[in-house]
PANU-945847 format. One line per field, with one value per residue (C-alpha): y, z, x; chain. Coordinates in nm, 4 decimals. Each point is the difference from the previous one (the first is absolute). Layout:
BEGIN
y	(Y, ...)
z	(Z, ...)
x	(X, ...)
kette	(A, ...)
***
This chain:
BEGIN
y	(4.0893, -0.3907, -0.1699, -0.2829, -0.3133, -0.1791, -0.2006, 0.3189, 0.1850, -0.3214, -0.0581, 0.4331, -0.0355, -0.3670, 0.2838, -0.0932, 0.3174, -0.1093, 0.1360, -0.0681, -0.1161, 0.1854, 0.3455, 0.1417, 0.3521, -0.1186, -0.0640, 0.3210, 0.2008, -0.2054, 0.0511, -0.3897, 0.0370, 0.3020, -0.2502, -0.3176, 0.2267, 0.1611, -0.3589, -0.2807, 0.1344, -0.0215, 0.2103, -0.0439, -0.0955, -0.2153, 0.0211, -0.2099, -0.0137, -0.2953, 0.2138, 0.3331, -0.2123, -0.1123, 0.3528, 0.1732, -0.3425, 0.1049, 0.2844, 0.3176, 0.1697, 0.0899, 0.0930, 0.4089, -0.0618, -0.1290, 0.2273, 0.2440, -0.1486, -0.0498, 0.3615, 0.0965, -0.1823, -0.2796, -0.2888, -0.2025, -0.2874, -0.0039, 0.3107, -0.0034, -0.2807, 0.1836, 0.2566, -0.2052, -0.2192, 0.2709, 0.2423, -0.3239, -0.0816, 0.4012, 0.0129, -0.3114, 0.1217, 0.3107, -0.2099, -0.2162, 0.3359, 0.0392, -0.3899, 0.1203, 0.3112, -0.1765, -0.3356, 0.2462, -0.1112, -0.3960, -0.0657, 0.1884, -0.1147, -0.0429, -0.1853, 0.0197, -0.2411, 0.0590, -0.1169, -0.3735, -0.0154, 0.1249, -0.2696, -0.0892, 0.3417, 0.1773, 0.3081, 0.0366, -0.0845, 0.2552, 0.2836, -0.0973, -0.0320, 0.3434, 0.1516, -0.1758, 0.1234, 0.3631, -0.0079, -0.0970, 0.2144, -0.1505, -0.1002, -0.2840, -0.1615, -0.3405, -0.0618, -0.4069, -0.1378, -0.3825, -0.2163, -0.1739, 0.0260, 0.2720, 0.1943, -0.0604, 0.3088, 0.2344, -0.0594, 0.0906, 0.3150, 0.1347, -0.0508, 0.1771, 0.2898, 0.0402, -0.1899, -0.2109, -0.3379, -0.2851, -0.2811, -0.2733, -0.3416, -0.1766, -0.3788, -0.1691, 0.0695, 0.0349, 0.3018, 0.1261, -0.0042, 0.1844, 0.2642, 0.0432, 0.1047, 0.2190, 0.1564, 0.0713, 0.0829, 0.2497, 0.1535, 0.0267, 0.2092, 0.1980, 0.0508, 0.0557, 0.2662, 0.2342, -0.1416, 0.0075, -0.4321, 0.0884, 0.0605, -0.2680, -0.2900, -0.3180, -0.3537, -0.3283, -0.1822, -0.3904, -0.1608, -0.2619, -0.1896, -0.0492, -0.2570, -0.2277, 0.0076, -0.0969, -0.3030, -0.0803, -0.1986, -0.0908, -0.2153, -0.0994, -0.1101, -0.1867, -0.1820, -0.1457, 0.0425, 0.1870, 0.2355, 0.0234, 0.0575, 0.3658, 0.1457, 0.3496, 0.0442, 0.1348, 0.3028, 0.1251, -0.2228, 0.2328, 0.2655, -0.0797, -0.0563, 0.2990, 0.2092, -0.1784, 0.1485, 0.3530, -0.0490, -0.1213, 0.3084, 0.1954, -0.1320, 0.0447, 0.3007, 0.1316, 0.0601, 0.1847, 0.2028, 0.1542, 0.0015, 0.1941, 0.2490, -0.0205, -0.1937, -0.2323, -0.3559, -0.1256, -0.1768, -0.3562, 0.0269, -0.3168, 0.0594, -0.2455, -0.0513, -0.0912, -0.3747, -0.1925, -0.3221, -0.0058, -0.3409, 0.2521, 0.2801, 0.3351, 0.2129, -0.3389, 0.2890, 0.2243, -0.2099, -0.2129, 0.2905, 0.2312, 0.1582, 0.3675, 0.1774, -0.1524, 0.1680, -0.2308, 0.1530, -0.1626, 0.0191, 0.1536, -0.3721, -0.1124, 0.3258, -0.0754, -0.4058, 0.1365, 0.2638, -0.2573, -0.3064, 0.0497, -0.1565, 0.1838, 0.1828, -0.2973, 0.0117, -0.2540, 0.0389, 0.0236, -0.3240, -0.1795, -0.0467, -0.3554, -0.0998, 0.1941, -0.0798, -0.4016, 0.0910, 0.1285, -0.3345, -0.2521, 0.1492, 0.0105, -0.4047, -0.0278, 0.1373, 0.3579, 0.2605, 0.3061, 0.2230, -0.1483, 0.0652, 0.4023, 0.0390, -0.0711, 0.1945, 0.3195, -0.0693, -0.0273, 0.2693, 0.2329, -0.1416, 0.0596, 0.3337, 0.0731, -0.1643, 0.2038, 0.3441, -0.1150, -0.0303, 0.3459, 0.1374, -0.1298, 0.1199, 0.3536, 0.0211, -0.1028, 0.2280, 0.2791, -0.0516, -0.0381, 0.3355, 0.1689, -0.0490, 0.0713, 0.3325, 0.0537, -0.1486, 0.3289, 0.2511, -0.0973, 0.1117)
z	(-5.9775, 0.0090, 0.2900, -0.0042, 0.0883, 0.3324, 0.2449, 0.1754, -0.2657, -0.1776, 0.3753, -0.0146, -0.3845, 0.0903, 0.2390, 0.3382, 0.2533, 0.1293, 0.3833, 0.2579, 0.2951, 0.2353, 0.1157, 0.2322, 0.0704, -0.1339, -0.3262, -0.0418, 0.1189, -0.2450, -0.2399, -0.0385, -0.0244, -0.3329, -0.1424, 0.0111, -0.1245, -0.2761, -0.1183, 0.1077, -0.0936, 0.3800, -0.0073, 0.3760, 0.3462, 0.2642, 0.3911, 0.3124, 0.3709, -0.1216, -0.2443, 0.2357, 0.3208, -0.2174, -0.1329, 0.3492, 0.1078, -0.1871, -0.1176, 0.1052, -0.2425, 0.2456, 0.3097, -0.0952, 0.0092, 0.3389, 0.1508, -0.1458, 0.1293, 0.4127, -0.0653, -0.0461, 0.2871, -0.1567, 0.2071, -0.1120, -0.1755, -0.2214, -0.1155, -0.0967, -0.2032, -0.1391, -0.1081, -0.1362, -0.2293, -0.0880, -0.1400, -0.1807, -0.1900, -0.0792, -0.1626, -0.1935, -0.1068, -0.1306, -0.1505, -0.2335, -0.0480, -0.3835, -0.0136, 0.1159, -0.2115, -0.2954, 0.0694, 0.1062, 0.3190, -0.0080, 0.0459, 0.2277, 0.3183, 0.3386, 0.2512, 0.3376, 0.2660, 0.3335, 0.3359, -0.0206, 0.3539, -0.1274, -0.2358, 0.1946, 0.0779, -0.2941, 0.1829, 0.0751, -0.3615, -0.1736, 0.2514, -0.0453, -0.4127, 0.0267, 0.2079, -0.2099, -0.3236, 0.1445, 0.1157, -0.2849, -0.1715, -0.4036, -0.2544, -0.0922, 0.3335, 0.0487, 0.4062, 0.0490, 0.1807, 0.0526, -0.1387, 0.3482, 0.0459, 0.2277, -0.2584, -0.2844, 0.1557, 0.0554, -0.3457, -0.1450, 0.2436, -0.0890, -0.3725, 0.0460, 0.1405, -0.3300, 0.1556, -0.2426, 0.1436, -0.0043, 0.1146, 0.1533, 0.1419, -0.2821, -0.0076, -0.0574, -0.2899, 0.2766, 0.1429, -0.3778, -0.0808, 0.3300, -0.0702, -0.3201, 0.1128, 0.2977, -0.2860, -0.2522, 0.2992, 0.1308, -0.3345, -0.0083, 0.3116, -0.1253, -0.2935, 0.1856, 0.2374, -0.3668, 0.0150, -0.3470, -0.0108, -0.2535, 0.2456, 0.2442, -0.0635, 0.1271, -0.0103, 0.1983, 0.0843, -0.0252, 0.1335, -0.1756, 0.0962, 0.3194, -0.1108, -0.1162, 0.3635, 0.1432, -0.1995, -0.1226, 0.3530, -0.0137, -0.3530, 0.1187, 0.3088, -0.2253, -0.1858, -0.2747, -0.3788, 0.0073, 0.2302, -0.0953, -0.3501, 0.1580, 0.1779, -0.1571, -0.1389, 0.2727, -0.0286, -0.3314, -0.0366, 0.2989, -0.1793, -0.3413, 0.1443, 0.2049, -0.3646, -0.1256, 0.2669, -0.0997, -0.3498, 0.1435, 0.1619, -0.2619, -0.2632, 0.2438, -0.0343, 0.3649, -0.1001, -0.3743, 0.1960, 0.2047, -0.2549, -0.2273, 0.3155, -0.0754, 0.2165, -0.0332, 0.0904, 0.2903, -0.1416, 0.1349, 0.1470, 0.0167, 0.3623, 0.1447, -0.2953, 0.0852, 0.0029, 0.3218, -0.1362, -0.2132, -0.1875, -0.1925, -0.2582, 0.1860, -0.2303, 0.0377, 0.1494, -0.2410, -0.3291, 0.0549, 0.0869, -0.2808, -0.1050, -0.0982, 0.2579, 0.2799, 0.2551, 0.0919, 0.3019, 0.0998, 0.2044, -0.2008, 0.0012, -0.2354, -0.1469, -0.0969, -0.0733, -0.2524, -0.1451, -0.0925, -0.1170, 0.0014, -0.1996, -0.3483, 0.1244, -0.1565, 0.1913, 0.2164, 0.2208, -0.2656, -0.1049, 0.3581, 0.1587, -0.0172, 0.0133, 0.3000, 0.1556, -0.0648, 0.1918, 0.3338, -0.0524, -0.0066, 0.3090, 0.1864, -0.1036, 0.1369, 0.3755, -0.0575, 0.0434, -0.1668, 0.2155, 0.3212, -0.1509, -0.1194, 0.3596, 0.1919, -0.2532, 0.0680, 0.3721, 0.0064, -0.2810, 0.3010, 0.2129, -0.1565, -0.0517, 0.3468, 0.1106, -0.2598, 0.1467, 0.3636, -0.1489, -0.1770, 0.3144, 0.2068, -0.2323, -0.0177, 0.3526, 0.0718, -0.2773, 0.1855, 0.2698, -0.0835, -0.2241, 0.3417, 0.1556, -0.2750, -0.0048, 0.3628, 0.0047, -0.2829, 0.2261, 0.2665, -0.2156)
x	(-1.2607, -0.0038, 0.1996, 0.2041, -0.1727, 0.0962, -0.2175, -0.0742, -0.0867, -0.2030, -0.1798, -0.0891, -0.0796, -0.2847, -0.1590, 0.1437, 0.0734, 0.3498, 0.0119, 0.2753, -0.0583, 0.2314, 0.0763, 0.2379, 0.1510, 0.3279, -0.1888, -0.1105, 0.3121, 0.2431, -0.2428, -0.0528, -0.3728, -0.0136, 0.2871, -0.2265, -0.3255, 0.2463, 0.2151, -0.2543, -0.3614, -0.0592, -0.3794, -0.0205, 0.0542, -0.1560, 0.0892, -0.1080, 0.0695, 0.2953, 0.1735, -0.0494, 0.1516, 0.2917, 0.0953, 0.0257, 0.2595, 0.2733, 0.2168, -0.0484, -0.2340, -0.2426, 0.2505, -0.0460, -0.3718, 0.0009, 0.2064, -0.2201, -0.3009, 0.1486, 0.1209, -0.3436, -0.0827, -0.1950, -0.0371, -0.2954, 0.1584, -0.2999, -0.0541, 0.4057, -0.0833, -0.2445, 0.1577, 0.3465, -0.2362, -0.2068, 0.2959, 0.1037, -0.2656, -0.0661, 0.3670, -0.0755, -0.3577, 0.2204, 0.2407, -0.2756, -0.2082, 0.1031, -0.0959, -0.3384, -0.0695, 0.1281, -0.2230, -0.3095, 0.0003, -0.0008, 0.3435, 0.2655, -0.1161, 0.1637, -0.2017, 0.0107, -0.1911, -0.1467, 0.1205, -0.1080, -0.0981, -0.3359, -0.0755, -0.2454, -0.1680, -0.1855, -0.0416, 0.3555, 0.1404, -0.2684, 0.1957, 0.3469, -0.0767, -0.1436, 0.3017, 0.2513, -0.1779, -0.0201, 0.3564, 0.2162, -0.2345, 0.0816, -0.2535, 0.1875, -0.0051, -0.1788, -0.0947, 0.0086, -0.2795, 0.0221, -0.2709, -0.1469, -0.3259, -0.0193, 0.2098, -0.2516, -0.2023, 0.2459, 0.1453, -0.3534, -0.0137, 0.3319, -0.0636, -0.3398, 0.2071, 0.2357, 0.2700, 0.1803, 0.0855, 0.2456, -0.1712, 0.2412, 0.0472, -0.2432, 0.0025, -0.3195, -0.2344, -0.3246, 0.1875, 0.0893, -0.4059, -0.0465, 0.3265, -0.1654, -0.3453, 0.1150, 0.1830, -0.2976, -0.1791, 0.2458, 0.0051, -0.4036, 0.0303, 0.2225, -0.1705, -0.2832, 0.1656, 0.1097, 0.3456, 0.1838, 0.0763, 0.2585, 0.2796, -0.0784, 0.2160, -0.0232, 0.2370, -0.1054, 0.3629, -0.0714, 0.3049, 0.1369, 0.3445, -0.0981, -0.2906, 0.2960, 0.1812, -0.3092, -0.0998, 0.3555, 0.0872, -0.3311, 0.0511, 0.3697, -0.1996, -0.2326, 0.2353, -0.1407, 0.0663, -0.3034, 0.0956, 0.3162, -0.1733, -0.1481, 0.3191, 0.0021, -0.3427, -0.2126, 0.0948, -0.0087, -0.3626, -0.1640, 0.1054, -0.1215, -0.2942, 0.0023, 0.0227, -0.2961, -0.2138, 0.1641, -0.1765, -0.3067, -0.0044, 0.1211, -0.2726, -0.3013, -0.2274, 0.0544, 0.3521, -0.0650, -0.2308, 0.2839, 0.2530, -0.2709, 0.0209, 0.3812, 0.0968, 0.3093, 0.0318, 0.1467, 0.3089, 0.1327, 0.3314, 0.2156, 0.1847, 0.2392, 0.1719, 0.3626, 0.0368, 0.0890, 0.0604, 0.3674, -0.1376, -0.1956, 0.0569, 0.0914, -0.2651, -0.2601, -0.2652, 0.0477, 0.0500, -0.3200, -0.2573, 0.0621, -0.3384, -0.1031, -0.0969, 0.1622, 0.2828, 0.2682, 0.1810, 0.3465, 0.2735, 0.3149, 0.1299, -0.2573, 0.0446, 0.3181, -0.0377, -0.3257, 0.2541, 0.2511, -0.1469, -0.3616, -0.3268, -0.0628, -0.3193, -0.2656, -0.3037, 0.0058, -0.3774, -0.2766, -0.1386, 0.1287, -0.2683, -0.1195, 0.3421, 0.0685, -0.3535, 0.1448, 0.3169, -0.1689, -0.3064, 0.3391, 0.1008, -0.3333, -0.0091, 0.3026, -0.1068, 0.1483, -0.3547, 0.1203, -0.1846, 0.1284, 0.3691, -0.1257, -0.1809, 0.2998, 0.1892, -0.1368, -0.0211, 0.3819, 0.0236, -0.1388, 0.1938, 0.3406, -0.0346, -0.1145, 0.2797, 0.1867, -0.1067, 0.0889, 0.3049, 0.0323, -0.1387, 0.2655, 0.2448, -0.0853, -0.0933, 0.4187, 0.1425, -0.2642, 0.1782, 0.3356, -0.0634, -0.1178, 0.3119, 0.2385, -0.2243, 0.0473, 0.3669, 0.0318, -0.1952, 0.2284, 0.3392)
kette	(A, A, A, A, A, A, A, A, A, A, A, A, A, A, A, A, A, A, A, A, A, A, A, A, A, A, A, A, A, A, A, A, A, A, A, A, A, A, A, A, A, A, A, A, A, A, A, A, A, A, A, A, A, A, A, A, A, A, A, A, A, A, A, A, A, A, A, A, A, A, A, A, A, A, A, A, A, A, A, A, A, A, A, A, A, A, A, A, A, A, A, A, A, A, A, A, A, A, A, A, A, A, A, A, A, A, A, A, A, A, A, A, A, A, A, A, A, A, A, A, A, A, A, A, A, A, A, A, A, A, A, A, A, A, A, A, A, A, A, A, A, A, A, A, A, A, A, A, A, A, A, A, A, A, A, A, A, A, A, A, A, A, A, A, A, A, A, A, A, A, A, A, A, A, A, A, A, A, A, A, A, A, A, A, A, A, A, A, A, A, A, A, A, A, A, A, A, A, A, A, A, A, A, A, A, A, A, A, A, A, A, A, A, A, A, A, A, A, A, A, A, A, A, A, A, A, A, A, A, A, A, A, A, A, A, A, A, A, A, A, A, A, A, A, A, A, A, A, A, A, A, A, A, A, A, A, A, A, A, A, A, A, A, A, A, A, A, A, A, A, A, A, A, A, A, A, A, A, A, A, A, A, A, A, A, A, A, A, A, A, A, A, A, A, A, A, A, A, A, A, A, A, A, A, A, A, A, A, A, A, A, A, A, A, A, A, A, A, A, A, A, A, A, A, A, A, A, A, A, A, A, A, A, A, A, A, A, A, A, A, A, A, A, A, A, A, A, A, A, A, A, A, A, A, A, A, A, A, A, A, A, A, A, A, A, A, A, A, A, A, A, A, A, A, A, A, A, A, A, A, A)
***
């Protein structure tokens, strides 16, 4: 049956997975989450340690849980968390499971990322993928690994296992060509081990919006009509050029190799997608990086914005690259080095979300213990 055409519809139809960029128990109790997969061609869901530390601030949605959880006498703050995020991401995985079966197993994904404090430690990030992939025990489950360089290995390892994996915190295209081959590798091991490639999914999250904050005060700092001239165009250039890697990838014979094994590519995902700046368009990230192929991930904000006055679905990457390879030359003539900018980006991308899981552990850690005495406070009556 044909559909009405809307921007959301016209976005789905130019081959771009729409994904939100949220979750919370109160989405999936009110229902919020089936409505959004059901009315706004939502195929899937991304989490971090940001979005995971806001949910458990406010409202009570999880309060039952954590009673539960001191009643069982569960103290480690951790393992809490743990289990909280965990049960999340399982309900949501079990929410977009028709998404999956219908999409054969490339869309319908939840993603879930491991504790950030072990960005740094390959070891540790191959066992917390494997525990978080073994817990919420769902096929359609993505475990995030970010892209540093000491999670390059554990990315491949994971992969080689059958894991399927989100890759996250993507900025520079050096990094990309590196996510890329620990990916083809990971997938040659697994090959190599008997595993069936066909189920093991992969998506490498290049962030985007947050190239503009950078450089933006750097321009403004600038302050020439050259500079001025680039406000805006960082982003969306890094990116375009980030896709024209994907299909130098894509066209290489390493790659047909695999996918004659039947294997399936790993699929750019445009993260960071909500727009900080209000001098520009509020669906700027999605509008200008429309390609087939792609996942654009967003918070419900741009969600909505992209729902009610968005682009018509033209394809907006293919053919950009010169042009977008002029954008990040004017720059670097200007005294902004791209890869200075992306370097410090990921360092602080790191950053923020280990700051962001201090935070959620401080939160659960008081509503454990407020939960202990309301459960004792009950014994006592």
């Amino acid at each position: 049956m044909a559909h009405s055409s809307t921007p959301l519809t016209r976005l789905a139809d130019a081959g771009v997975a729409i994904w939100l960029d949220d979750l919370s128990r109160e989405r999936l109790r009110t229902g919020n989450l089936a409505e959004l997969v059901a009315d706004s061609g939502v195929v899937g869901v991304t989490t971090n340690p940001s979005i995971f530390a806001a949910a458990l601030s406010k409202g009570d949605a999880y309060d039952a849980q954590l009673r539960e959880l001191a009643g069982a006498g569960v103290t480690d703050v951790d393992d809490a968390v743990f289990t909280i995020t965990t049960d999340d991401v399982r309900q949501a995985a079990d929410v977009l499971r028709p998404v999956y079966d219908r999409t054969d197993g490339v869309d319908g994904r939840v993603s879930i990322e491991v504790d950030p404090r072990l960005a740094k430690d390959t070891d540790a990030t191959i066992a917390s993928a494997k525990a978080l992939w073994a817990t919420v025990d769902r096929p359609n489950v993505f475990i995030k690994i970010p892209a540093t360089l000491e999670g390059l290995p554990a990315i491949t390892a994971v992969l080689a296992e059958g894991i399927s994996v989100n890759v996250t915190l993507i900025f520079s295209l050096d990094r990309y060509r590196a996510v890329l081959d620990a990916f083809e590798t990971g997938l040659e091991k697994a090959a190599a081990a008997g595993h069936d490639l066909a189920p093991i999914a992969s998506v490498a999250s290049f962030f985007v919006s947050r190239v503009d904050t950078e450089i933006d005060p750097r321009l403004d700092k600038i302050g020439t009509p050259q500079a001025a001239a680039l406000r805006g165009t960082a982003a969306i250039a890094n990116a375009r050029l980030a896709y024209g890697v994907y299909e130098e990838v894509v066209a290489a014979d390493r790659w047909k190799a695999l996918a004659a094994g039947g294997a399936h590519p790993q699929r750019p995902l445009w993260a960071s997608t909500g727009v900080k700046d209000k001098a520009y368009p509020d669906t700027l990230y999605v509008d200008e990086l429309v390609v087939a192929g792609v996942v654009n991930t967003m918070p419900e904000a741009t969600l909505d914005a992209v729902k009610d006055h968005g682009g018509d679905g033209s394809d907006t990457v293919s053919g950009t690259q010169d042009a977008a390879q002029s954008v990040i030359d004017r720059l670097g003539a200007i005294g902004i080095d791209i890869d200075q900018v992306t370097q410090q980006l990921e360092d602080e991308g790191v950053e923020k979300f280990t700051t962001a899981w201090g935070q959620l552990l401080s939160t659960v850690s008081d509503g454990l213990a407020a939960a202990t005495k309301q459960n004792e406070s009950g014994d006592a009556r």
